[in-house]
C-alpha positions, 0 to 999 in steps of 0.5 A: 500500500501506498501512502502518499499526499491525499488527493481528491478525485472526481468520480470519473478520474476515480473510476479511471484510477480503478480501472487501472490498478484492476487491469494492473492487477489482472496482467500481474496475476496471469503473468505469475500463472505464466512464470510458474507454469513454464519453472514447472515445466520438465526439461525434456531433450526430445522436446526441443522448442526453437524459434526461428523468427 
C-alpha cells in the first residue's frame, strides 16, 4: 500500500484510477500463472522448442 499526499478525485478520474490498478492487477496475476507454469515445466531433450523468427 501506498501512502502518499491525499488527493481528491472526481468520480470519473476515480473510476479511471480503478480501472487501472484492476487491469494492473489482472496482467500481474496471469503473468505469475505464466512464470510458474513454464519453472514447472520438465526439461525434456526430445522436446526441443526453437524459434526461428
Amino acid at each position: 500500500m501506498e501512502i502518499g499526499t491525499p488527493m481528491s478525485l472526481t468520480p470519473a478520474e476515480y473510476q479511471d484510477y480503478s480501472m487501472q490498478q484492476s487491469l494492473r492487477s489482472y496482467f500481474r496475476q496471469k503473468n505469475e500463472e505464466e512464470f510458474q507454469k513454464a519453472t514447472n515445466k520438465q526439461f525434456n531433450l526430445t522436446d526441443m522448442q526453437f524459434n526461428i523468427g
